[in-house]
C-alpha positions in Angstrom: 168.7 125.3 89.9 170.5 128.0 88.3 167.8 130.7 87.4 169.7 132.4 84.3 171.1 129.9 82.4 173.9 130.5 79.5 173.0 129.5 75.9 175.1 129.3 72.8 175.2 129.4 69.1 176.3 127.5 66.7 176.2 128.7 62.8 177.5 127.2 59.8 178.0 128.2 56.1 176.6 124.5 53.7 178.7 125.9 50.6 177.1 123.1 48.8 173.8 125.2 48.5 175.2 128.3 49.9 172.8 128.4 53.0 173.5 129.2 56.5 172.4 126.7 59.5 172.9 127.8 62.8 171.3 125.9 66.3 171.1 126.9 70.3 172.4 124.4 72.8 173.6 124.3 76.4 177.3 123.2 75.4 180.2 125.0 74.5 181.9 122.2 73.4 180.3 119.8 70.6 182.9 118.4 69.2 180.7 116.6 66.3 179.6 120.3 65.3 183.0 121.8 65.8 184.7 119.4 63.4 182.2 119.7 60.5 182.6 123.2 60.2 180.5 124.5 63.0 181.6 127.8 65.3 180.4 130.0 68.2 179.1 132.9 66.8 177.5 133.9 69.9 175.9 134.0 73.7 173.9 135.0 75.9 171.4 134.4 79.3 168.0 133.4 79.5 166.1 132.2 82.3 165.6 128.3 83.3 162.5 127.3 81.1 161.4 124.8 84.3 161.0 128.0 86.5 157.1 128.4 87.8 155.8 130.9 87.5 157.1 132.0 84.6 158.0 135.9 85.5 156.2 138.7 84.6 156.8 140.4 81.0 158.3 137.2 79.6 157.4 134.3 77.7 158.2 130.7 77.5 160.1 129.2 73.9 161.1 126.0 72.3 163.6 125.2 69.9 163.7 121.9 68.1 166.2 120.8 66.4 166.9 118.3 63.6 168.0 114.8 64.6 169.4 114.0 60.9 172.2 116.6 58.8 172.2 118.8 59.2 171.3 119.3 63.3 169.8 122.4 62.9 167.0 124.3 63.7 163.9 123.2 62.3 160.9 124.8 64.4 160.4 127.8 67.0 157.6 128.4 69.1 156.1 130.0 71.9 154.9 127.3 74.1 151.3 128.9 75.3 150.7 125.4 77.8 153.7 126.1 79.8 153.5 122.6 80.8 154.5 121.4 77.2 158.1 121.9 77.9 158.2 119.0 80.5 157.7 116.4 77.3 160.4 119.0 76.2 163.4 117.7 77.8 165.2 115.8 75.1 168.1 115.9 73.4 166.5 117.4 70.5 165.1 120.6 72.3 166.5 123.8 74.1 163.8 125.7 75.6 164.1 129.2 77.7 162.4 131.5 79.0 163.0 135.4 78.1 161.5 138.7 77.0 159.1 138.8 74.6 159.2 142.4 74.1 162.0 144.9 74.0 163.4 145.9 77.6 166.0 148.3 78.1 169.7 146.6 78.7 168.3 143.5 77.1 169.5 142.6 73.0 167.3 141.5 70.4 167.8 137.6 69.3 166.0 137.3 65.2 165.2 134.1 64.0 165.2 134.2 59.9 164.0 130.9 57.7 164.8 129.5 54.5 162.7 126.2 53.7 162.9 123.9 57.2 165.9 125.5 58.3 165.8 128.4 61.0 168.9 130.5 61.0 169.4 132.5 64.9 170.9 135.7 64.6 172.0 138.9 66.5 171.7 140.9 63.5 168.6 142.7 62.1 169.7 142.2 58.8 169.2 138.0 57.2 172.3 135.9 56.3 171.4 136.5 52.6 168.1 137.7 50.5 166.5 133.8 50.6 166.1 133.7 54.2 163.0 135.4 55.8 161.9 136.7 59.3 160.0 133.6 61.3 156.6 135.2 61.8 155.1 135.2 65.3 157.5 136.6 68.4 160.3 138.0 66.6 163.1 139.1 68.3 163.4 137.9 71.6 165.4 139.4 73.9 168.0 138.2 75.8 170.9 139.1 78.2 174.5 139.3 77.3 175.8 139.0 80.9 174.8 136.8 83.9 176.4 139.4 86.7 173.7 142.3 85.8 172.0 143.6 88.5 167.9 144.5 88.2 165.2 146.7 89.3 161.6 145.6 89.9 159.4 148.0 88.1 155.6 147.3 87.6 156.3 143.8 88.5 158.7 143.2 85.8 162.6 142.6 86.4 164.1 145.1 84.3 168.3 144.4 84.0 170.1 147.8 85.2 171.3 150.2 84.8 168.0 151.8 84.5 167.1 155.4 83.8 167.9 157.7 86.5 164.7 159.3 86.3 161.7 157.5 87.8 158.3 158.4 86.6 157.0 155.2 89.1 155.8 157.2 92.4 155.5 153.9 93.8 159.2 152.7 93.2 161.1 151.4 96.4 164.5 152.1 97.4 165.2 149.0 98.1 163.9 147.0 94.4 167.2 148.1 92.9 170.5 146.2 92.4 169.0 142.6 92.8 170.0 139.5 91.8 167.5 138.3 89.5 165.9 135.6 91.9 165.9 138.7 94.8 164.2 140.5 92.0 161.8 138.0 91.6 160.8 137.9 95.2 160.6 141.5 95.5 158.0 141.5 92.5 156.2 139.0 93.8 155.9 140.2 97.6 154.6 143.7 96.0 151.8 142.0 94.4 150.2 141.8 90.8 151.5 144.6 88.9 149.4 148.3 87.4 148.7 146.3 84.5 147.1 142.8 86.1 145.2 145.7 88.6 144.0 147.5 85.7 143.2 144.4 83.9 141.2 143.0 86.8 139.3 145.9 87.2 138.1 146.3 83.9 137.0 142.9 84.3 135.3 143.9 87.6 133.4 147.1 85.7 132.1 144.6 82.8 130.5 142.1 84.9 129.1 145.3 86.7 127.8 146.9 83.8 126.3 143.5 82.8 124.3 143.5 86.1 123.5 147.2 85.4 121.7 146.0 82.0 119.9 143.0 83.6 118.9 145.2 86.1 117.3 148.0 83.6 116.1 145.7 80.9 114.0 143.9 84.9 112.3 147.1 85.4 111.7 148.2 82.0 110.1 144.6 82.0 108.2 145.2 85.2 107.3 148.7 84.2 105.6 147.5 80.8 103.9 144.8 82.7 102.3 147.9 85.0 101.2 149.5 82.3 99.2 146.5 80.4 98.0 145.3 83.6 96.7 148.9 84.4 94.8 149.0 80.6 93.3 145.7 81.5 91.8 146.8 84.6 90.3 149.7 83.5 
């Protein structure tokens, strides 16, 4: 299984209506696009959507798209069960897994929408003024080239070349200049990351603090049950 996989994508100008379509798929060569006015306007790398766990600092997303003219892009989604994608696998979906915030070295992918069609883009700016930013995760960000080496910082693969100055006292010699599954191990043998730490330990200190309340509100109890039983006796 080929970890980073390359994607491509296909635009197209209806001058019918004057909207743009545009779709992501696997192939470089659809012949039943190219000769209806399709092109490659661009690629790029994203991880295999069937790789488990899904790594740290990215997220897993679906694209369906249209099985009637005109083949594009109809919905896009972040797929929360991560087992979703496996009723995922037709012809009709191209699903990946990437960044879902920016990470230096990595390039923003914008999704804009005009009606039911979804319109991918490399720009910041939309095709024309009738198409719209999908709300939810948008951009994602994606590689531009397979060969990049990465560094594992905070348990995220970052793609190099990172800054030269490390503010991580932590950082290893040997976490840099990784292919990405390498990086990937090296993450994982080092554990959960500051974040998931800090995260579990706040979890740790609420459950504390909530014995520390049952156990004040217990004496306070006890205490005021002193007290009456004291009043009583006397």
């Amino acid at each position: 299984m080929d970890i980073l996989q390359k994607y491509y994508i296909y635009t197209s100008l209806d001058k019918t209506t004057n909207s743009y379509r545009g779709l992501i798929s696997y192939d470089n060569n659809m012949k039943s696009l190219t000769k209806n006015g399709w092109k490659i306007q661009g690629e790029f790398f994203a991880v295999n959507p069937y790789l488990r766990p899904i790594p740290t600092g990215m997220k897993l997303f679906s694209f369906e798209i249209k099985n009637y003219y005109p083949y594009d892009i109809s919905t896009y989604k972040l797929l929360y069960d991560i087992y979703e994608v496996d009723r995922l696998k037709d012809k009709y979906h191209v699903n990946l897994i990437t960044y879902n915030r920016p990470v230096l070295n990595s390039i923003p992918l914008y999704f804009y929408q005009f009606n039911e069609h979804i319109f991918p883009s490399f720009s910041d700016k939309p095709p024309n003024s009738e198409y719209n930013l999908v709300l939810g995760v948008n951009p994602i960000f994606v590689l531009k080239d397979k060969n990049v080496s990465f560094h594992c910082g905070n348990g995220i693969c970052f793609p190099e070349p990172v800054p030269s100055i490390n503010m991580n006292p932590f950082t290893e010699d040997d976490d840099n200049s990784l292919s990405f599954s390498k990086c990937l191990n090296f993450c994982n043998s080092r554990g959960k990351s500051i974040l998931d730490t800090i995260n579990d330990l706040s979890d740790k200190n609420s459950l504390k603090n909530h014995y520390i309340v049952i156990a004040v509100i217990a004496i306070v109890l006890l205490i005021i049950i002193f007290i009456l039983r004291t009043r009583f006796v006397a």
